[in-house]
DRENZA-641303 format. One record per atom (N, C-alpha, C): x, y, z; atom name; residue number from 0; residue in three letters. Coordinates in Angstrom, 3 decimals, decimal comma, padded with zeros to 6 digits. Layout:
! DRENZA-641303
NODE/X/Y/Z/CA/NUM/ALA;
...
//
This chain:
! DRENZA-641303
NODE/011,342/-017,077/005,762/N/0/UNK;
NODE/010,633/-017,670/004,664/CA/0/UNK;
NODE/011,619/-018,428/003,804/C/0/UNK;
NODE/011,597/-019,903/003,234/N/1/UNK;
NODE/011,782/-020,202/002,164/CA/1/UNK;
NODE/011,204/-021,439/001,738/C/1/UNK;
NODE/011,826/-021,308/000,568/N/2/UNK;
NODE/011,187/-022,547/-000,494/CA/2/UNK;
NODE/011,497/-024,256/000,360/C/2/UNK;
NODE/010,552/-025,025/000,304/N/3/UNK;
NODE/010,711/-026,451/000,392/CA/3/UNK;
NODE/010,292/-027,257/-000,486/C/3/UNK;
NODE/010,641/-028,595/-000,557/N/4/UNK;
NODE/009,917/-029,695/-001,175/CA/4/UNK;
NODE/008,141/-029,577/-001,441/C/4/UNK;
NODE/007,965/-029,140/-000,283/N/5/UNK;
NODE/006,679/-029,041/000,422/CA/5/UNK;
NODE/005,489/-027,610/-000,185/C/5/UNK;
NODE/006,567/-026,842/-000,518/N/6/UNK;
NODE/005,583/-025,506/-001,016/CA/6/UNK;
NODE/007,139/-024,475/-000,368/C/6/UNK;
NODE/006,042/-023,518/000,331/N/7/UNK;
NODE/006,295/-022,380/001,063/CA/7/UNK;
NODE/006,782/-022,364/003,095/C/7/UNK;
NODE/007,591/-022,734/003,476/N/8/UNK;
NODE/007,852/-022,364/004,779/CA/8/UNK;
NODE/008,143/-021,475/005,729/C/8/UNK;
NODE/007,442/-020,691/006,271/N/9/UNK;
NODE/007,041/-019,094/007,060/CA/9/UNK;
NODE/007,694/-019,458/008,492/C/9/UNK;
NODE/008,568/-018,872/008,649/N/10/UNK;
NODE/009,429/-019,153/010,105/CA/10/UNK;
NODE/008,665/-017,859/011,245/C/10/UNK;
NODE/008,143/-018,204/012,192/N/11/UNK;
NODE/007,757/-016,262/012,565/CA/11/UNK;
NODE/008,542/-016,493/014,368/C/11/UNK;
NODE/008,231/-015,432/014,695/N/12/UNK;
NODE/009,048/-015,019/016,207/CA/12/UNK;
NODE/007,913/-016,204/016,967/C/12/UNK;
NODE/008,499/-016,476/018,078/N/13/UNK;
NODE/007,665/-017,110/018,797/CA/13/UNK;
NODE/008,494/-018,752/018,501/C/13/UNK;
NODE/009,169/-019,259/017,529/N/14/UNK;
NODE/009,071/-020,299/017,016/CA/14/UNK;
NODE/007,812/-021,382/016,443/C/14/UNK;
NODE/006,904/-020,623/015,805/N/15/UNK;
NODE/005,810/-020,778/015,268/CA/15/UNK;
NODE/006,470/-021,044/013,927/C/15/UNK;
NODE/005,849/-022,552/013,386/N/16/UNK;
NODE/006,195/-022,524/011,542/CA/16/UNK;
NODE/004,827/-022,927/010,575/C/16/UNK;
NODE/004,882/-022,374/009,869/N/17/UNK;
NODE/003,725/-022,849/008,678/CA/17/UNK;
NODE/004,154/-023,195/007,714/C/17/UNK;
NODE/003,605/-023,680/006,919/N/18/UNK;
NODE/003,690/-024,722/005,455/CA/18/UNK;
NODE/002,949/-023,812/004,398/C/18/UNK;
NODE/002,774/-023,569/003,414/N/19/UNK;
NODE/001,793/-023,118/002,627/CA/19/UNK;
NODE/001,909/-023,596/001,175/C/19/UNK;
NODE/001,274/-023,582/-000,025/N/20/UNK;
NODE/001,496/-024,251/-001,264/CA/20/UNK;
NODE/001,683/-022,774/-001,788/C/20/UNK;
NODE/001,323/-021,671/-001,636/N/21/UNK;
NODE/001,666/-020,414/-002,087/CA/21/UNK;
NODE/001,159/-019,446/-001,327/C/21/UNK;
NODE/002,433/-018,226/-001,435/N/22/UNK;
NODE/002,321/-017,462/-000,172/CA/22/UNK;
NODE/002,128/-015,849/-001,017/C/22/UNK;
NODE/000,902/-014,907/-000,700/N/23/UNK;
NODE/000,821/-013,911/-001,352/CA/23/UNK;
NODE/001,330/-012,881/-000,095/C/23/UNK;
NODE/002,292/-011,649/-000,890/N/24/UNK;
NODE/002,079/-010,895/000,231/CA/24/UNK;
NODE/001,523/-009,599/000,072/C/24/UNK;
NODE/000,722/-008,942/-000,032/N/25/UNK;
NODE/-000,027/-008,101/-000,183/CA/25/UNK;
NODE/-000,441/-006,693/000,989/C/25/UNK;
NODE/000,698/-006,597/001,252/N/26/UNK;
NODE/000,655/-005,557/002,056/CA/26/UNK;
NODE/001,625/-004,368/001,938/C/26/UNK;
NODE/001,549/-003,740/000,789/N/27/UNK;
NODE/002,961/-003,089/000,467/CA/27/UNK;
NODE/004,015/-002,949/-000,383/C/27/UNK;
NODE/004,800/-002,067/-000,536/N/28/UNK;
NODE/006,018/-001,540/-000,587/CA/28/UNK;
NODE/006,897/-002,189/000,325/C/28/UNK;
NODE/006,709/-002,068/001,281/N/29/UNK;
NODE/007,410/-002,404/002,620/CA/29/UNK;
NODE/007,150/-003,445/003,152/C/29/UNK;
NODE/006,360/-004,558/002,365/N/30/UNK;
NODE/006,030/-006,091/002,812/CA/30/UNK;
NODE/007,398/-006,783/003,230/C/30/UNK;
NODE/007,005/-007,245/004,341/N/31/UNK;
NODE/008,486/-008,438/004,715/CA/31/UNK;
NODE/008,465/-009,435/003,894/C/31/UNK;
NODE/007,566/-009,942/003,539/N/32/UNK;
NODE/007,737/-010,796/002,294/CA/32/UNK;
NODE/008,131/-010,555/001,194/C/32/UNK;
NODE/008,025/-009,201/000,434/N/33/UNK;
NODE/008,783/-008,632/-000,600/CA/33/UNK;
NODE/010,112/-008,828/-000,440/C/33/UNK;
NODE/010,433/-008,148/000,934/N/34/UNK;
NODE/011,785/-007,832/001,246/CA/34/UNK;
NODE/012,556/-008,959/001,243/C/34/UNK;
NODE/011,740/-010,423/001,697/N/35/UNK;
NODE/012,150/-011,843/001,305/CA/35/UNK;
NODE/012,910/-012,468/000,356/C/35/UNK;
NODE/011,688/-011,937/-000,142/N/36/UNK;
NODE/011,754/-012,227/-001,882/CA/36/UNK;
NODE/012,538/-011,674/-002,477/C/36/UNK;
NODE/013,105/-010,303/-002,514/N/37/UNK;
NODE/014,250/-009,656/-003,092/CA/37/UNK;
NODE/015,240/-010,132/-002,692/C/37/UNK;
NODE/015,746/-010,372/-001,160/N/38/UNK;
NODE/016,758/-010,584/-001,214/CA/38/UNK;
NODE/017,255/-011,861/-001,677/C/38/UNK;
NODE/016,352/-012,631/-001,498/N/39/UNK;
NODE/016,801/-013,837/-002,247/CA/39/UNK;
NODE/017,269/-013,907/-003,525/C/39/UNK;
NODE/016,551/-012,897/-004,524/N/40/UNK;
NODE/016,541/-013,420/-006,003/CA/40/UNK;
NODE/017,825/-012,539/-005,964/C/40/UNK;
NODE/018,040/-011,491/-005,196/N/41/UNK;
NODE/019,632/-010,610/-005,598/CA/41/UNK;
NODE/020,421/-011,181/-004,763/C/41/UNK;
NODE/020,427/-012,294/-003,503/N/42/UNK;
NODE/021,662/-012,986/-003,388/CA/42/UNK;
NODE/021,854/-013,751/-004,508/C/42/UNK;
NODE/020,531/-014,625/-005,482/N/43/UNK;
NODE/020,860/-015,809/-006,536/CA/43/UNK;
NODE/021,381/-014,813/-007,424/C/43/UNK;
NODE/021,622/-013,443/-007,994/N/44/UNK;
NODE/021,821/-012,586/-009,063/CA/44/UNK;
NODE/020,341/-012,767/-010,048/C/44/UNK;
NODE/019,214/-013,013/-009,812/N/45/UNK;
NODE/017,754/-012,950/-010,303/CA/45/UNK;
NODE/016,756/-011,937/-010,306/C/45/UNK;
NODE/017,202/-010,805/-009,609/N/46/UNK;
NODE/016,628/-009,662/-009,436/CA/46/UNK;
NODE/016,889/-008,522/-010,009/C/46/UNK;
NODE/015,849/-008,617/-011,364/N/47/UNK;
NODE/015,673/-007,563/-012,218/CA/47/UNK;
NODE/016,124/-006,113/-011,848/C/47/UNK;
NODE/016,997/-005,253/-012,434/N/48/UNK;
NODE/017,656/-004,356/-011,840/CA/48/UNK;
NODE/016,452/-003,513/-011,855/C/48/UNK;
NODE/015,679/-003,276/-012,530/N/49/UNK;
NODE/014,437/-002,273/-012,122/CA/49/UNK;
NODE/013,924/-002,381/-010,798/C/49/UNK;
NODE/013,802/-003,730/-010,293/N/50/UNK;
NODE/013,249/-003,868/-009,175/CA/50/UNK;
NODE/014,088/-003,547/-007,858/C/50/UNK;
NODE/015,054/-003,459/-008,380/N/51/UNK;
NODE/016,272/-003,107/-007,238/CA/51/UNK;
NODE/016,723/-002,040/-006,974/C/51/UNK;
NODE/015,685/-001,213/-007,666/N/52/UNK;
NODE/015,955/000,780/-007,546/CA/52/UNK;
NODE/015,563/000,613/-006,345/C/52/UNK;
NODE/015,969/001,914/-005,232/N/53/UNK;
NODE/014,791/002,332/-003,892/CA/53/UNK;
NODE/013,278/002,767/-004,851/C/53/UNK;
NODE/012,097/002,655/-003,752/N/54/UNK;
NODE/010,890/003,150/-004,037/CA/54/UNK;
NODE/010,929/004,166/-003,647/C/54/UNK;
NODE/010,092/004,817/-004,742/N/55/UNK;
NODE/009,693/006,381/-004,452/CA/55/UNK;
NODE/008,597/007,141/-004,323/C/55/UNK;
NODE/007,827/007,222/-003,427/N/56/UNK;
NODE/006,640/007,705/-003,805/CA/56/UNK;
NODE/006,173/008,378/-004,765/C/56/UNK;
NODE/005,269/008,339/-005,074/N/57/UNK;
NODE/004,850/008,975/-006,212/CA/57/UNK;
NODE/003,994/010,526/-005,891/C/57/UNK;
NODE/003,145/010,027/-004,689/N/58/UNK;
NODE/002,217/010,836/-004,282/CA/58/UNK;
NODE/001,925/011,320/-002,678/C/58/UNK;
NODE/001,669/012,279/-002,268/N/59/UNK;
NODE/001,078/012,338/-001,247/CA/59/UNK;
NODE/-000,253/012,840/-000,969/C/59/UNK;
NODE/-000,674/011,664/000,539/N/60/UNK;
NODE/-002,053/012,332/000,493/CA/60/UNK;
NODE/-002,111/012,772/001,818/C/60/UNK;
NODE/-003,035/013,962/001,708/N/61/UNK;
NODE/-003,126/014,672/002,961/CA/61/UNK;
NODE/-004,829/014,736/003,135/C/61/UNK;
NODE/-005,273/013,577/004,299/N/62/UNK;
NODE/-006,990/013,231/004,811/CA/62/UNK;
NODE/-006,797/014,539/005,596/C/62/UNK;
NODE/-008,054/015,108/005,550/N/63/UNK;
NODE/-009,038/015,939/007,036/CA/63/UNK;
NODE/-010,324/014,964/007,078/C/63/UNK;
NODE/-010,711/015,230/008,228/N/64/UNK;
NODE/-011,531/014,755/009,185/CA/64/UNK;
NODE/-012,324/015,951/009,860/C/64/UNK;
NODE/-013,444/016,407/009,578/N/65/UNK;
NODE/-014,150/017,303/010,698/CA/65/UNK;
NODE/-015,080/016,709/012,261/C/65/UNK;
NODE/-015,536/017,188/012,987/N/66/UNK;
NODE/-016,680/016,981/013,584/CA/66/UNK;
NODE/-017,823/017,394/012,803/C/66/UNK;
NODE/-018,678/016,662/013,471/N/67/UNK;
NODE/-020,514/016,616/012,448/CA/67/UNK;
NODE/-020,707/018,253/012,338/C/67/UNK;
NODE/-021,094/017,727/011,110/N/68/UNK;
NODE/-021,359/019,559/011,034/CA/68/UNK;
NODE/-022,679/019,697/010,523/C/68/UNK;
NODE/-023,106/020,785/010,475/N/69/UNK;
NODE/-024,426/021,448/011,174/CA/69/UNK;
NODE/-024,898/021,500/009,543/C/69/UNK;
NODE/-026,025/021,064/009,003/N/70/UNK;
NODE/-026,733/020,837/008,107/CA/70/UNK;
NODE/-027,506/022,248/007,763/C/70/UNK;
NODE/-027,918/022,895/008,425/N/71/UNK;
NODE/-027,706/024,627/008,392/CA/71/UNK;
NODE/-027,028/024,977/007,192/C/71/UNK;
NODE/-025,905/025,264/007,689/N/72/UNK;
NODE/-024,714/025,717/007,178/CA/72/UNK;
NODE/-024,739/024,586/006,051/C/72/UNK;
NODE/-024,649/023,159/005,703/N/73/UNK;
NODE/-024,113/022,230/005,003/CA/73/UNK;
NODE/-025,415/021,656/004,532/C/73/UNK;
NODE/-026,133/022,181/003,709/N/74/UNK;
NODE/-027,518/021,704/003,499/CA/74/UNK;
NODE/-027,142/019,958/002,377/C/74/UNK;
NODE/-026,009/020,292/001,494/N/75/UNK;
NODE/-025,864/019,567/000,972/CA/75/UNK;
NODE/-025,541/017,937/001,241/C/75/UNK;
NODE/-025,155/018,097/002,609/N/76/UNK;
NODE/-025,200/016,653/003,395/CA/76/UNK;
NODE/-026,388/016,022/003,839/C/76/UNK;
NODE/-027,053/016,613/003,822/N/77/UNK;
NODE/-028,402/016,188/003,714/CA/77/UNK;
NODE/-029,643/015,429/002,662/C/77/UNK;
NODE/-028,604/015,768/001,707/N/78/UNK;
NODE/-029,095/014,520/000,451/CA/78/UNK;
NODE/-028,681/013,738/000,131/C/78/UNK;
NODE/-029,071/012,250/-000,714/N/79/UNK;
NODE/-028,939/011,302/-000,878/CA/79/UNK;
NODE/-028,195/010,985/-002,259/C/79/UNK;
NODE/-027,227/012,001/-002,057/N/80/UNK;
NODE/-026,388/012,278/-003,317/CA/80/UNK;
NODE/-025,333/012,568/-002,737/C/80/UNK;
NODE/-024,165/012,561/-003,312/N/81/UNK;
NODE/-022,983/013,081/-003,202/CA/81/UNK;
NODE/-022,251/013,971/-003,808/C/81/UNK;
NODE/-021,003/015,211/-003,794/N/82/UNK;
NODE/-020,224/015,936/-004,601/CA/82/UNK;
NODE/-018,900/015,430/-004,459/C/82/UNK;
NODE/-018,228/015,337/-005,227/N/83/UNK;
NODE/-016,918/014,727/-005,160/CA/83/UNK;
NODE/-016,121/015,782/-006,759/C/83/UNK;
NODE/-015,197/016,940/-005,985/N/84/UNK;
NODE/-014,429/017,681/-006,798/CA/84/UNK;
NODE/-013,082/017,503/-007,047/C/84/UNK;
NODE/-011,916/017,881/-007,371/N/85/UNK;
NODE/-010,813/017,360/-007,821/CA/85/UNK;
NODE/-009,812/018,491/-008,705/C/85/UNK;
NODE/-008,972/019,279/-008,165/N/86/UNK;
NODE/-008,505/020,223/-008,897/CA/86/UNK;
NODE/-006,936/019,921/-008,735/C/86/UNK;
NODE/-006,431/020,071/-010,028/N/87/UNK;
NODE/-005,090/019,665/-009,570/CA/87/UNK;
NODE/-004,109/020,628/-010,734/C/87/UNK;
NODE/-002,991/021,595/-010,035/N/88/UNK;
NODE/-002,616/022,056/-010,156/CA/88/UNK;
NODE/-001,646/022,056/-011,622/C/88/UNK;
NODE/-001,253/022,481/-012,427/N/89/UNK;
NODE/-000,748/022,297/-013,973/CA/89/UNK;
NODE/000,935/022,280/-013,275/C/89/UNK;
NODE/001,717/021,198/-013,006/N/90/UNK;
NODE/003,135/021,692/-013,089/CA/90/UNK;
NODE/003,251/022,110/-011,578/C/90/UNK;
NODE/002,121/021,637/-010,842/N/91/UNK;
NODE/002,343/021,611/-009,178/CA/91/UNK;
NODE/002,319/020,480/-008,427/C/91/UNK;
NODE/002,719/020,372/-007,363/N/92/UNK;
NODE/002,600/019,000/-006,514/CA/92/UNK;
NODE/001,972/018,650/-005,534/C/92/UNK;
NODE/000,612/019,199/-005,831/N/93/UNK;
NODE/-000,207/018,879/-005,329/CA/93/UNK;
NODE/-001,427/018,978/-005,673/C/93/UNK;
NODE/-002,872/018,319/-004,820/N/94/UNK;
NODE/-003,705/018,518/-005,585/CA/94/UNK;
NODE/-005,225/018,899/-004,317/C/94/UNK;
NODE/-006,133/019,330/-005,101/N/95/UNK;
NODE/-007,142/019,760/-003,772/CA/95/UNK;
NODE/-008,490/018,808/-004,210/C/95/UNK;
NODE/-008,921/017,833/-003,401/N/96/UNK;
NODE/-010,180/016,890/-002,906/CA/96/UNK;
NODE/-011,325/017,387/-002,515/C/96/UNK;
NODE/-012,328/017,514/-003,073/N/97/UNK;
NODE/-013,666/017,732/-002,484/CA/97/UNK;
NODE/-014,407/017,293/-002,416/C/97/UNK;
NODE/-015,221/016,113/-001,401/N/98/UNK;
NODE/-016,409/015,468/-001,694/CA/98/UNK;
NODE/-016,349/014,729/-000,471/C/98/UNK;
//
C-alpha cells in the first residue's frame, strides 16, 4: 500500500494493483492495513506513542453451541420472546451469558 498522486495504491500477491481515492480497513486489530499504516507513520516518526503500545485484549469470549433441544424440557423456546441474562463477577474475570 501507498500514497500516490492518484489517491490510494493496493499492491496484492498475484501482481494485481488497484487505485482507490480512500482506503478503509475495517477488519481488526490485526488489519494489514493498520499494520500499513503504522509502519509508515513510525518510519516518518508520526505515530502517536499510544498507538504504538502492543494490543491487549480486553476480554474474552467463550460461545457454546448445543444441538436442538427438546421443547419438553425447554418450554421457553417455544415462545415468541426471548431471555437474555448476564452475571458478572465483582473483581473476577469473567462473566456468565444467558439467553
Amino acid at each position: 500500500m501507498k500514497n500516490t498522486e492518484a489517491g490510494i495504491q493496493i499492491n496484492c500477491s498475484g501482481n494485481s494493483r488497484y487505485e482507490f481515492d480512500i482506503l478503509v480497513g475495517a477488519d481488526g486489530v490485526n488489519s494489514a492495513i493498520r499494520h500499513t499504516i503504522f509502519n509508515q507513520l513510525r518510519e516518518e516518526g508520526r505515530l502517536p506513542l499510544e498507538d504504538d503500545l502492543p494490543s491487549v485484549p480486553k476480554g474474552i469470549c467463550f460461545e457454546g453451541q448445543t444441538s436442538p433441544l427438546n421443547l419438553e424440557q425447554f418450554p421457553e423456546l417455544a415462545t415468541n420472546s426471548s431471555l437474555f441474562s448476564c452475571m458478572r463477577g465483582i473483581g473476577k474475570p469473567f462473566s456468565v451469558r444467558h439467553g
